[in-house]
Every structure is written in C-alpha cells, then in structure tokens.
KOLGU-4560 file (N, C-alpha, C; in nm, 3 decimals, padded with zeros to 5 digits):
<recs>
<n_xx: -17.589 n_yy: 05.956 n_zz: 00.888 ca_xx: -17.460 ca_yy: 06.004 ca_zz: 00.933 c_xx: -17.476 c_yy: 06.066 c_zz: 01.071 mol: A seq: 1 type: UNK>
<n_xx: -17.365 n_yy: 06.044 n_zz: 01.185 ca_xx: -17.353 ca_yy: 06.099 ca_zz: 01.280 c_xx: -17.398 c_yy: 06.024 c_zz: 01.380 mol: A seq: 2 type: UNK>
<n_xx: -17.512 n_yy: 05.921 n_zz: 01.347 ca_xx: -17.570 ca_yy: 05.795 ca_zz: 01.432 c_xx: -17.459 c_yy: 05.774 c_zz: 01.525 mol: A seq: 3 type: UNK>
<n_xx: -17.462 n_yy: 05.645 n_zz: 01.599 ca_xx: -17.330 ca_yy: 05.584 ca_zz: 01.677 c_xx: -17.434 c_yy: 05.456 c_zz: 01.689 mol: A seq: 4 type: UNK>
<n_xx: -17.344 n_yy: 05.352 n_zz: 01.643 ca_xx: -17.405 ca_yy: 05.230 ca_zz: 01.643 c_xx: -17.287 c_yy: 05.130 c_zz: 01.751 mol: A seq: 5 type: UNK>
<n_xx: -17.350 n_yy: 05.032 n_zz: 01.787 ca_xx: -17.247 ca_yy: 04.909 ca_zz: 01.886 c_xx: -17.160 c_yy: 04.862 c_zz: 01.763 mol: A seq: 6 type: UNK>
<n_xx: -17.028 n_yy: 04.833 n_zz: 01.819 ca_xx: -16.931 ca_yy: 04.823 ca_zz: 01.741 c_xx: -16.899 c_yy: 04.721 c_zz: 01.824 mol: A seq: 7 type: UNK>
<n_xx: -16.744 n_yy: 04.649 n_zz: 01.772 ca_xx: -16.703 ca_yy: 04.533 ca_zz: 01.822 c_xx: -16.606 c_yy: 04.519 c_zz: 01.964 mol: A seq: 8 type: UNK>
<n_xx: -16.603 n_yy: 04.618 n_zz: 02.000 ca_xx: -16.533 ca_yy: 04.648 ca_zz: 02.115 c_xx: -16.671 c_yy: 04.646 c_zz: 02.235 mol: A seq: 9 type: UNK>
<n_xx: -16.772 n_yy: 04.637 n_zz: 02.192 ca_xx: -16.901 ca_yy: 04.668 ca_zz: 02.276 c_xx: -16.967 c_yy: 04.800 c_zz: 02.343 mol: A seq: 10 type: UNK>
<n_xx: -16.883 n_yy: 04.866 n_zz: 02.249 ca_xx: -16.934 ca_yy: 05.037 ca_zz: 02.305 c_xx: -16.999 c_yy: 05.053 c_zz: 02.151 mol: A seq: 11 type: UNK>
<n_xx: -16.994 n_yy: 05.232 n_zz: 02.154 ca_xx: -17.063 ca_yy: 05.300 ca_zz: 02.033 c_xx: -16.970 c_yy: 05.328 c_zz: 01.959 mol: A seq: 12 type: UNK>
<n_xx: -16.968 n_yy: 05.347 n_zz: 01.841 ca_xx: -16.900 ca_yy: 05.398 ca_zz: 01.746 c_xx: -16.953 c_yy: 05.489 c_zz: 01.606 mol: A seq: 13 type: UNK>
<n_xx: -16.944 n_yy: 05.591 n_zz: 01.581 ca_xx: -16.999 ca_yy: 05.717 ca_zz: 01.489 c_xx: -17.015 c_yy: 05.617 c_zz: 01.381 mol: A seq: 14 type: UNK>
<n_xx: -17.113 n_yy: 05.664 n_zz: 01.295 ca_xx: -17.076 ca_yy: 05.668 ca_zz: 01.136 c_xx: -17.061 c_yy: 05.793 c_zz: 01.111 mol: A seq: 15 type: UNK>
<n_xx: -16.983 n_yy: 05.750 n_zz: 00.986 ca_xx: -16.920 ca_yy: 05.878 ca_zz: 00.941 c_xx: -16.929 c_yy: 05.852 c_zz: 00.777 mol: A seq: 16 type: UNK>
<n_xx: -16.994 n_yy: 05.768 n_zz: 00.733 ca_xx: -16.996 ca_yy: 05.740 ca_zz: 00.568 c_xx: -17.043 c_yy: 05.676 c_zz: 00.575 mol: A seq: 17 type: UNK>
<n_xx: -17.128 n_yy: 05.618 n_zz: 00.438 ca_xx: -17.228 ca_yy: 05.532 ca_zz: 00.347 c_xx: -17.190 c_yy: 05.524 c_zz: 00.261 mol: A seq: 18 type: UNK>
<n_xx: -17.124 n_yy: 05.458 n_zz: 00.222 ca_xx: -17.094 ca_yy: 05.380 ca_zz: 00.024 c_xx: -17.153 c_yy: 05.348 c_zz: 00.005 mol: A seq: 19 type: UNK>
<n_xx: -17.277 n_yy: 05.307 n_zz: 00.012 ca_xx: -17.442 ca_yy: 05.285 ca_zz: -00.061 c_xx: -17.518 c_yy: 05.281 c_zz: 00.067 mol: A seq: 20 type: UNK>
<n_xx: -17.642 n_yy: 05.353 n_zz: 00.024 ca_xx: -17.770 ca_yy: 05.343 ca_zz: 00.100 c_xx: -17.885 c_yy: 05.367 c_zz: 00.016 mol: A seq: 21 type: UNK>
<n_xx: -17.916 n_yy: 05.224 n_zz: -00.002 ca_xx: -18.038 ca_yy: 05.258 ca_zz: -00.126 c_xx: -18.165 c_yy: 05.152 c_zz: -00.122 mol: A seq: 22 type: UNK>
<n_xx: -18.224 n_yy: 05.187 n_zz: -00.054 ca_xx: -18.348 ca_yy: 05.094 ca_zz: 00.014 c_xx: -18.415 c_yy: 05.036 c_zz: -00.169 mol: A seq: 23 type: UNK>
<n_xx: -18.394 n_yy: 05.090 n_zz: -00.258 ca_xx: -18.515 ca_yy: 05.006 ca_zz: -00.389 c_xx: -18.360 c_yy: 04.931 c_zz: -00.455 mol: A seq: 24 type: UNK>
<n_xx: -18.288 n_yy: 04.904 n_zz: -00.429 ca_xx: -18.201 ca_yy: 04.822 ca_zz: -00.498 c_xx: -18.194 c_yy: 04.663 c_zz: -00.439 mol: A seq: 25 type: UNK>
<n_xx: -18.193 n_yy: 04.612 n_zz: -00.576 ca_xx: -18.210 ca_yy: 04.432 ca_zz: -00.576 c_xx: -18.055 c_yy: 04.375 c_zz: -00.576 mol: A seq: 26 type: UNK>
<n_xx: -18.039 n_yy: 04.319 n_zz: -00.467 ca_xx: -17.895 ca_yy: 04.268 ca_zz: -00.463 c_xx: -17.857 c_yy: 04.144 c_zz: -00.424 mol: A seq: 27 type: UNK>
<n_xx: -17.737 n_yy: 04.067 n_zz: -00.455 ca_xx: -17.735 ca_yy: 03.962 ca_zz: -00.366 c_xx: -17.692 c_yy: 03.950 c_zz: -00.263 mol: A seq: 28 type: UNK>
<n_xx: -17.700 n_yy: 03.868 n_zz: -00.161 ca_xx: -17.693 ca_yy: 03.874 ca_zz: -00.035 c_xx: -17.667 c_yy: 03.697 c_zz: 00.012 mol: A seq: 29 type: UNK>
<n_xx: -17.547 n_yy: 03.709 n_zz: 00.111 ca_xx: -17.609 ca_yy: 03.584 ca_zz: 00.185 c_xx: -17.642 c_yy: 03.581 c_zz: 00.353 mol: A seq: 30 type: UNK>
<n_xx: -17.722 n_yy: 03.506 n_zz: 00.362 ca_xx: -17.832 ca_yy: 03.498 ca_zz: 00.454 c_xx: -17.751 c_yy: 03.354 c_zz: 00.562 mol: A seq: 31 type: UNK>
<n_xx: -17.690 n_yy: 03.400 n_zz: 00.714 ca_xx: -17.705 ca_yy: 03.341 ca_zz: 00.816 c_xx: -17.743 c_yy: 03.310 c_zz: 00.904 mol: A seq: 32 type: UNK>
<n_xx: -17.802 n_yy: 03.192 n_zz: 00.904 ca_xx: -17.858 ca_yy: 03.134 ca_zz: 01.049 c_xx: -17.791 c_yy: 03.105 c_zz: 01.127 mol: A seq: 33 type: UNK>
<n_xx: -17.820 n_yy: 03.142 n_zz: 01.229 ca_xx: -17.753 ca_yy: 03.115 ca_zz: 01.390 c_xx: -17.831 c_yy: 02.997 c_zz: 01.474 mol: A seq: 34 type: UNK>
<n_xx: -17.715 n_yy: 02.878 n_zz: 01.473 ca_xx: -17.808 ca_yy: 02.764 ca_zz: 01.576 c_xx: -17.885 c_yy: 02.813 c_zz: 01.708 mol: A seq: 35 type: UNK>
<n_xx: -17.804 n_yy: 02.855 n_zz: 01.777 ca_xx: -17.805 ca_yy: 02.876 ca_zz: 01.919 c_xx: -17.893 c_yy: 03.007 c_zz: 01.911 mol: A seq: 36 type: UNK>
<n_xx: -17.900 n_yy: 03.139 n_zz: 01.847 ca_xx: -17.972 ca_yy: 03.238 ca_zz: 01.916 c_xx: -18.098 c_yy: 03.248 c_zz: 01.819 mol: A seq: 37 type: UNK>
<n_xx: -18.071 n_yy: 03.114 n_zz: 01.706 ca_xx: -18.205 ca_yy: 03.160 ca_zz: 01.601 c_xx: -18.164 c_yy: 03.288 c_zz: 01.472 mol: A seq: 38 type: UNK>
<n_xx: -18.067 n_yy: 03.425 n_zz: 01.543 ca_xx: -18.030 ca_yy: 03.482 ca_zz: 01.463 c_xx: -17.995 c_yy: 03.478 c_zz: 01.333 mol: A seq: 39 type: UNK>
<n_xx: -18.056 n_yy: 03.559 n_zz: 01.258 ca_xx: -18.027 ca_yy: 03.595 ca_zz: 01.107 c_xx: -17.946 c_yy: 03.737 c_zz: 01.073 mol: A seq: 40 type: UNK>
<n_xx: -17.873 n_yy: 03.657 n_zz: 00.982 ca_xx: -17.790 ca_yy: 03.831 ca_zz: 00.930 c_xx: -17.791 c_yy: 03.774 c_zz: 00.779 mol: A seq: 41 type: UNK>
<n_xx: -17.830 n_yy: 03.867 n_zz: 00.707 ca_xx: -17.822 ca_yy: 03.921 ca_zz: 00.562 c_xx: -17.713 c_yy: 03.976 c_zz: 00.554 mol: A seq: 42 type: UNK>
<n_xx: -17.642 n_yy: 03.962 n_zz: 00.472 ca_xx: -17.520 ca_yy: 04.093 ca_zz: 00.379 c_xx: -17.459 c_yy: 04.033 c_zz: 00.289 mol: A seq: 43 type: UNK>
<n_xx: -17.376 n_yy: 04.191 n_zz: 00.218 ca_xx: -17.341 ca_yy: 04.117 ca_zz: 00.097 c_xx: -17.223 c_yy: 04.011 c_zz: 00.107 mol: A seq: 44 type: UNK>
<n_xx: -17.207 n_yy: 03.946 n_zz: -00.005 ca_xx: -17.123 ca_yy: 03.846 ca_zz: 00.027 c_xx: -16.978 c_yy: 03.882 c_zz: 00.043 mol: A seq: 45 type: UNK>
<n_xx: -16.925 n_yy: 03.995 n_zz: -00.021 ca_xx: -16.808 ca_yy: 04.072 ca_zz: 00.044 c_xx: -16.757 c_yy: 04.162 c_zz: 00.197 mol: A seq: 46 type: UNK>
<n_xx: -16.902 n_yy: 04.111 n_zz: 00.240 ca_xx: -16.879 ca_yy: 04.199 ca_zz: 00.367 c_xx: -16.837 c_yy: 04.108 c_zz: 00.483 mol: A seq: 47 type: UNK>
<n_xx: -16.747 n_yy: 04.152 n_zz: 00.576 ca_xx: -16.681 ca_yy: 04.055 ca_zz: 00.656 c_xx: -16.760 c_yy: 04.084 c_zz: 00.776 mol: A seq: 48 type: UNK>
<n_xx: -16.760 n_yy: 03.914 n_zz: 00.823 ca_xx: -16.800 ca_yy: 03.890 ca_zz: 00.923 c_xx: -16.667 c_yy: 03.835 c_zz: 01.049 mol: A seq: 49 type: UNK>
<n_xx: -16.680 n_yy: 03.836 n_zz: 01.170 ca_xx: -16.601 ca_yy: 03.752 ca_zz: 01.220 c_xx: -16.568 c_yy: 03.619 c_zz: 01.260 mol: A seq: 50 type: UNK>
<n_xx: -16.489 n_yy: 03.545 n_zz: 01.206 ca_xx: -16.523 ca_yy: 03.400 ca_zz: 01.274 c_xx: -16.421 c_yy: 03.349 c_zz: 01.315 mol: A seq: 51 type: UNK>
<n_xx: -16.448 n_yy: 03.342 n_zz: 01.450 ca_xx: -16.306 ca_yy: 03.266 ca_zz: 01.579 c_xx: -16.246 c_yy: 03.389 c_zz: 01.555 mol: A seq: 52 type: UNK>
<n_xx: -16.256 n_yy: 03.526 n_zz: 01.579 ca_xx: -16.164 ca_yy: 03.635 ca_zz: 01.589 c_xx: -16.078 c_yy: 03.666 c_zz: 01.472 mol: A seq: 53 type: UNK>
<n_xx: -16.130 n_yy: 03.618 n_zz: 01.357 ca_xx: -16.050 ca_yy: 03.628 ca_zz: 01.209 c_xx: -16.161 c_yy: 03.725 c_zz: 01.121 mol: A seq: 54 type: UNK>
<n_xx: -16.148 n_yy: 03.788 n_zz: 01.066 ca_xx: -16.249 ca_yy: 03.864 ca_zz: 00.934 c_xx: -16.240 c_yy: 03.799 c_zz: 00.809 mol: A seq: 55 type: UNK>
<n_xx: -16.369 n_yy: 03.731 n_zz: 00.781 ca_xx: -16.385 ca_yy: 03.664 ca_zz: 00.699 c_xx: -16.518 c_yy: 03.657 c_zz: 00.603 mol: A seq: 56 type: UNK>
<n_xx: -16.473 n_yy: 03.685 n_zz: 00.455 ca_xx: -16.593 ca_yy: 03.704 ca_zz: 00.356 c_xx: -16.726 c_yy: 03.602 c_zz: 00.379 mol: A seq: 57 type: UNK>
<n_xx: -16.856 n_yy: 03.672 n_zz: 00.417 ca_xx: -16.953 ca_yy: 03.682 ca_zz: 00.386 c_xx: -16.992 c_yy: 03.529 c_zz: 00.348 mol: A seq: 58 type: UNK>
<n_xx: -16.916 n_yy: 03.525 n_zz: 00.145 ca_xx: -16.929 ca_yy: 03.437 ca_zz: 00.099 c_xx: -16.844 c_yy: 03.339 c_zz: 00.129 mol: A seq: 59 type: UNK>
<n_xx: -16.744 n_yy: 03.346 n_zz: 00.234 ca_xx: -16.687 ca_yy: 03.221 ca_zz: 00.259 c_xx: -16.708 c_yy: 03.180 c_zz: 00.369 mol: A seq: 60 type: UNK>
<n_xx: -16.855 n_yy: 03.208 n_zz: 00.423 ca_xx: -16.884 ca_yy: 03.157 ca_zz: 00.570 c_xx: -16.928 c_yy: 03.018 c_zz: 00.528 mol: A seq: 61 type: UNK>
<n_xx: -16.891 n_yy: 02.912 n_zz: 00.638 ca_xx: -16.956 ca_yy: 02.803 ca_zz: 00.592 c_xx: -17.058 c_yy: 02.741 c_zz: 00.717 mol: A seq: 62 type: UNK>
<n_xx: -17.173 n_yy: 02.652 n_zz: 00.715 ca_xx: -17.255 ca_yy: 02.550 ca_zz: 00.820 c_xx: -17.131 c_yy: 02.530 c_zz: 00.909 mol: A seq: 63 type: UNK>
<n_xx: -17.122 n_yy: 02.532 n_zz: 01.028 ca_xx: -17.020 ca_yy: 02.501 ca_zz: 01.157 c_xx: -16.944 c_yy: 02.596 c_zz: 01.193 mol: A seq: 64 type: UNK>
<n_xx: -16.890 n_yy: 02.725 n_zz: 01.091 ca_xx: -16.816 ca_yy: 02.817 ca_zz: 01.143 c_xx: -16.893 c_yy: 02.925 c_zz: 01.298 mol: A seq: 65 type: UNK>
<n_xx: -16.818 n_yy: 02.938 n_zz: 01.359 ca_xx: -16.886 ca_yy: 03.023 ca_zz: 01.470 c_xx: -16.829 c_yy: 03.169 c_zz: 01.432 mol: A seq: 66 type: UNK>
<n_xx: -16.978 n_yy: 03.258 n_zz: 01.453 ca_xx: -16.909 ca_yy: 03.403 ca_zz: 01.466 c_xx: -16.958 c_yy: 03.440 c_zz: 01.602 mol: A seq: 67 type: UNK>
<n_xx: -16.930 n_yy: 03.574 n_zz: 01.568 ca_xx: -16.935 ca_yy: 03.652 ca_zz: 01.728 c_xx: -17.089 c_yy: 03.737 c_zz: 01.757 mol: A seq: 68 type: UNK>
<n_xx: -17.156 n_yy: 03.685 n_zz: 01.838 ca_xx: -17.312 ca_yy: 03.732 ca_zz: 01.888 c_xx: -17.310 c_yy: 03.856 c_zz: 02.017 mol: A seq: 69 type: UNK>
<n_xx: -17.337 n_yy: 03.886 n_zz: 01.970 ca_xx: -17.320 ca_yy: 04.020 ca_zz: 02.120 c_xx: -17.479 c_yy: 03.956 c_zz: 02.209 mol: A seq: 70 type: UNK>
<n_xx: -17.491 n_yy: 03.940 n_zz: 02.312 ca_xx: -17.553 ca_yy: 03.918 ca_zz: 02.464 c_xx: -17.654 c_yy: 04.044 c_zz: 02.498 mol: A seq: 71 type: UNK>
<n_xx: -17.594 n_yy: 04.155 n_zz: 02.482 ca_xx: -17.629 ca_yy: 04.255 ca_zz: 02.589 c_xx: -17.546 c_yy: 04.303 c_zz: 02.654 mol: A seq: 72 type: UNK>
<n_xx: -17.387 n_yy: 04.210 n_zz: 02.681 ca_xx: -17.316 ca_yy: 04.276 ca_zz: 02.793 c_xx: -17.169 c_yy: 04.220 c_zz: 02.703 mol: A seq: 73 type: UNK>
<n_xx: -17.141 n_yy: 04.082 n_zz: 02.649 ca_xx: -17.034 ca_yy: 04.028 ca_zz: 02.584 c_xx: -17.070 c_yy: 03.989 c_zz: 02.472 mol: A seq: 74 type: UNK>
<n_xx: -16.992 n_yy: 03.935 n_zz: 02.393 ca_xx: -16.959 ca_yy: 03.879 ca_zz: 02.264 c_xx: -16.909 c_yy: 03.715 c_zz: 02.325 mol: A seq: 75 type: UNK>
<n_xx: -17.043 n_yy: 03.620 n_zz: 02.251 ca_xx: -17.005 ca_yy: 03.465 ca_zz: 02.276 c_xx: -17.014 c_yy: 03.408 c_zz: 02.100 mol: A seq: 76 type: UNK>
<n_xx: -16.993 n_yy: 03.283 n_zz: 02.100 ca_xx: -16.933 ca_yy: 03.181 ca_zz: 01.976 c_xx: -17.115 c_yy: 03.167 c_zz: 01.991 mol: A seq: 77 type: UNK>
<n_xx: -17.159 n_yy: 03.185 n_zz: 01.860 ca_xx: -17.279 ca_yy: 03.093 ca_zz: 01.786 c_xx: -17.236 c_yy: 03.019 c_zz: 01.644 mol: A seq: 78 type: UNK>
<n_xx: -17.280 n_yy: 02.924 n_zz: 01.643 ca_xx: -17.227 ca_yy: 02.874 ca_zz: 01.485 c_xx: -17.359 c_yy: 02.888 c_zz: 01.427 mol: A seq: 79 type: UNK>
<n_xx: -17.299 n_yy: 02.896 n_zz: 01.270 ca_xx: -17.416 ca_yy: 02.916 ca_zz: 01.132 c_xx: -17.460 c_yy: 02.720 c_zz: 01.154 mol: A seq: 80 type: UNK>
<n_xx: -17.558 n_yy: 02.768 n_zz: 01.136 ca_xx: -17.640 ca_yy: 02.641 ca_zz: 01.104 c_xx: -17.703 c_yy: 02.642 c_zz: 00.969 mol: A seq: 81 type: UNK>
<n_xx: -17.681 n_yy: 02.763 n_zz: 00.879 ca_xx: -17.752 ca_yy: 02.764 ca_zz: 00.779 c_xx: -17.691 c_yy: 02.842 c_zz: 00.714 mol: A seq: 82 type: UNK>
<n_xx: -17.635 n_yy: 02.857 n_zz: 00.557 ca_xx: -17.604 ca_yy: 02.960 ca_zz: 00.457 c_xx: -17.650 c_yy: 02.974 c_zz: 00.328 mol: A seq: 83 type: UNK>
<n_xx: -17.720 n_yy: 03.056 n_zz: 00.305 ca_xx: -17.774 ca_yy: 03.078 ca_zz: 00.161 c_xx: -17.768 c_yy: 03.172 c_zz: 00.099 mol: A seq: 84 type: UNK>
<n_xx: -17.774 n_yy: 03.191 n_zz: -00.019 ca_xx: -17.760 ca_yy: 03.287 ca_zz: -00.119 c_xx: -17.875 c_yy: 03.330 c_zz: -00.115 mol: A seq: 85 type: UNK>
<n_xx: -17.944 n_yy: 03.445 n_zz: -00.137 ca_xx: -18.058 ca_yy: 03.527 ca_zz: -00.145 c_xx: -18.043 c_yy: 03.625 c_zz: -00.220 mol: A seq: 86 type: UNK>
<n_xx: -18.173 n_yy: 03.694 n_zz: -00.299 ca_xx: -18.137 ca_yy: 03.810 ca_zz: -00.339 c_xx: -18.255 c_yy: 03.909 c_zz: -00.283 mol: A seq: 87 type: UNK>
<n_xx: -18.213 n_yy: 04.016 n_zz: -00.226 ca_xx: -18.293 ca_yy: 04.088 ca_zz: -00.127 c_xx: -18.294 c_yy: 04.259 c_zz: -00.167 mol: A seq: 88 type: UNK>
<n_xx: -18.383 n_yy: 04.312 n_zz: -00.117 ca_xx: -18.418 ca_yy: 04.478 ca_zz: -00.173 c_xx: -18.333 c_yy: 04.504 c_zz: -00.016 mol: A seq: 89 type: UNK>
<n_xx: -18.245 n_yy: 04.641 n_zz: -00.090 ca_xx: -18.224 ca_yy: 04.695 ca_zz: -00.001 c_xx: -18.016 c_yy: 04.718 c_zz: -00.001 mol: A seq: 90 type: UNK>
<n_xx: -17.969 n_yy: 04.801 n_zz: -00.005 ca_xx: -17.814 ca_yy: 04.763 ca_zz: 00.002 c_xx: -17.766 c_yy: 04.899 c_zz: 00.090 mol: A seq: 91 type: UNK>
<n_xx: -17.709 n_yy: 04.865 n_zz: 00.182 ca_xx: -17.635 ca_yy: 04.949 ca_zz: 00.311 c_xx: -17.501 c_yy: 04.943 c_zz: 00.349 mol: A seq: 92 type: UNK>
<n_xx: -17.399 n_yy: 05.039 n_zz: 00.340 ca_xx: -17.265 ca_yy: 05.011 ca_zz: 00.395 c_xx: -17.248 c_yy: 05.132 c_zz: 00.462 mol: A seq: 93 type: UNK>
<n_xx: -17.279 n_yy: 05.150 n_zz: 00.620 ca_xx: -17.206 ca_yy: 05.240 ca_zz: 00.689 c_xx: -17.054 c_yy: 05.230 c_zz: 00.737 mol: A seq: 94 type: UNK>
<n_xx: -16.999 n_yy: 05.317 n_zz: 00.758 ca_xx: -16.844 ca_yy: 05.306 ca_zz: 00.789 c_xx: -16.882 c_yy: 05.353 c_zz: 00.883 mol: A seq: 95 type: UNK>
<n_xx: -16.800 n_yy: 05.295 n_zz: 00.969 ca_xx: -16.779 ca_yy: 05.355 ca_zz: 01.146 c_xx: -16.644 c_yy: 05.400 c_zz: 01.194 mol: A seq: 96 type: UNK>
<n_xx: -16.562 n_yy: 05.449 n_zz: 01.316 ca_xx: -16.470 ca_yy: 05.503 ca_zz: 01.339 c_xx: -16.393 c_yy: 05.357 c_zz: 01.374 mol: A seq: 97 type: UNK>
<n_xx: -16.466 n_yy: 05.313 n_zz: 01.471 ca_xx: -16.392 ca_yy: 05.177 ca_zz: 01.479 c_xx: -16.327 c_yy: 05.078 c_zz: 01.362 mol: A seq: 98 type: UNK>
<n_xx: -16.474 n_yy: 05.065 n_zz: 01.295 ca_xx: -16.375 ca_yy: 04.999 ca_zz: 01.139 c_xx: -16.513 c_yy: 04.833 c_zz: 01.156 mol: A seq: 99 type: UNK>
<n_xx: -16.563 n_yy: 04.850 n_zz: 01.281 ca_xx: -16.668 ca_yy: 04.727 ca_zz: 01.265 c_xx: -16.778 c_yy: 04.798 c_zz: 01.317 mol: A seq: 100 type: UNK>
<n_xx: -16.925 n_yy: 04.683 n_zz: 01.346 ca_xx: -17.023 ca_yy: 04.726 ca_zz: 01.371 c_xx: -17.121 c_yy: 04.564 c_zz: 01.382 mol: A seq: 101 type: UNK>
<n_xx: -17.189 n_yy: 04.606 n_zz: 01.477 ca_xx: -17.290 ca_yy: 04.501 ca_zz: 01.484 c_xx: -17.420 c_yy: 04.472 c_zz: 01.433 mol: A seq: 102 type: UNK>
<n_xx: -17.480 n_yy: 04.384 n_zz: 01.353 ca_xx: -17.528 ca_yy: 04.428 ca_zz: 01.264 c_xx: -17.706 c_yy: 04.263 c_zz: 01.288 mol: A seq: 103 type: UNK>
<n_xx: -17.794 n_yy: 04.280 n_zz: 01.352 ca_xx: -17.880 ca_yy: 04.204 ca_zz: 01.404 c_xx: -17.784 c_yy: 04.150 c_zz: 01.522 mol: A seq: 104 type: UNK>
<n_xx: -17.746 n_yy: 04.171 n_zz: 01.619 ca_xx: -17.688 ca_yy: 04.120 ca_zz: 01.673 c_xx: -17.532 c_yy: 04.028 c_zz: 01.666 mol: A seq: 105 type: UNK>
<n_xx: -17.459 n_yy: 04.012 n_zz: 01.504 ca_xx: -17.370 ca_yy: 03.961 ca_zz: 01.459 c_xx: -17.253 c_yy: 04.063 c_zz: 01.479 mol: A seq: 106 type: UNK>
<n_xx: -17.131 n_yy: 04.064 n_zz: 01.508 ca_xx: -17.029 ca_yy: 04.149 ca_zz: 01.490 c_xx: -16.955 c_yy: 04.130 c_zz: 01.322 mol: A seq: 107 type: UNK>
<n_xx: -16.987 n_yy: 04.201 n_zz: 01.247 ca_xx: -16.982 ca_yy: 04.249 ca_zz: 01.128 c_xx: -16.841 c_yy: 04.322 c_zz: 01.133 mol: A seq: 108 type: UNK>
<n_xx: -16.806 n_yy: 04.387 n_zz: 01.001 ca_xx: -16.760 ca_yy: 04.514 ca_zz: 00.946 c_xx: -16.761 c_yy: 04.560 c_zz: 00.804 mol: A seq: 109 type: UNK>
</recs>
C-alpha cells in the first residue's frame, strides 16, 4: 500500500487496496504471449485486460486480439500470439486511484 505504480494514462497512480495478496496460493491463471515484444502477462482470468481500447476478460482474450504495451514513453497495439490456461503460485489484486495499472508491461486493470 501507498506504492504508485504506471497506470494507463502513462503516469503513476497510488495503490490504495489489495483484495488478495498471497504469494503460497495455487490459482488459475491465463498466460499471454505477445508476438511483437515477446511479452508475457499472467492473470486471473477475470481480470481485464485492454483490447483495441475496450476492457476485456482475461478469459476472453483470444490468438490475434491486440492489447495495449507501454514503450517507455506510449502505449502501441501488440497482438497475443499465444493463450493458455495455467495454474500458477501466487494471487495479487492491487487497486489503484486510476482504476488500471500496468502489469509486465501490458495495460491491465
């Protein structure tokens, strides 16, 4: 709490809550590959990602959809080249002021 993480506007944004933070918990997760930057993002399958500027479940990302990659300076289109179900240690939900957050480089919320 109190951190400030990159959010989707490309500045910082507080957390201010955790609805779970529990590093020994076994959960499912799905797992995206990014053609273009190589990038991977894990999360749960309810957690929204963006794609083409829409918020969209996790589990309904599909191979070809593009989300949003932060650069360093902007937010460009990478498409999933890859989606899988995984089950992974570890479950995290910070809330931020903004309402999103970037999360390996993916614009999340």
């Amino acid at each position: 709490l109190g951190d400030a993480v990159l959010d989707g506007a490309g500045g910082f944004s507080p957390v201010y809550f955790f609805s779970h933070a529990d590093a020994a918990v076994a959960a499912p997760f799905v797992r995206l590959e990014l053609a273009t930057s190589g990038a991977t993002l894990t999360l749960s399958p309810d957690h929204y990602v963006d794609v083409r500027g829409a918020p969209v479940y996790a589990k309904d990302v599909r191979v070809g959809d593009a989300l949003a990659r932060w650069t360093g300076v902007d937010f460009v289109a990478d498409v999933v080249a890859n989606a899988t179900n995984v089950v992974a240690e570890g479950l995290y939900n910070p809330y931020t002021l903004s309402g999103t957050i970037v999360v390996d480089g993916v614009l999340a919320s």
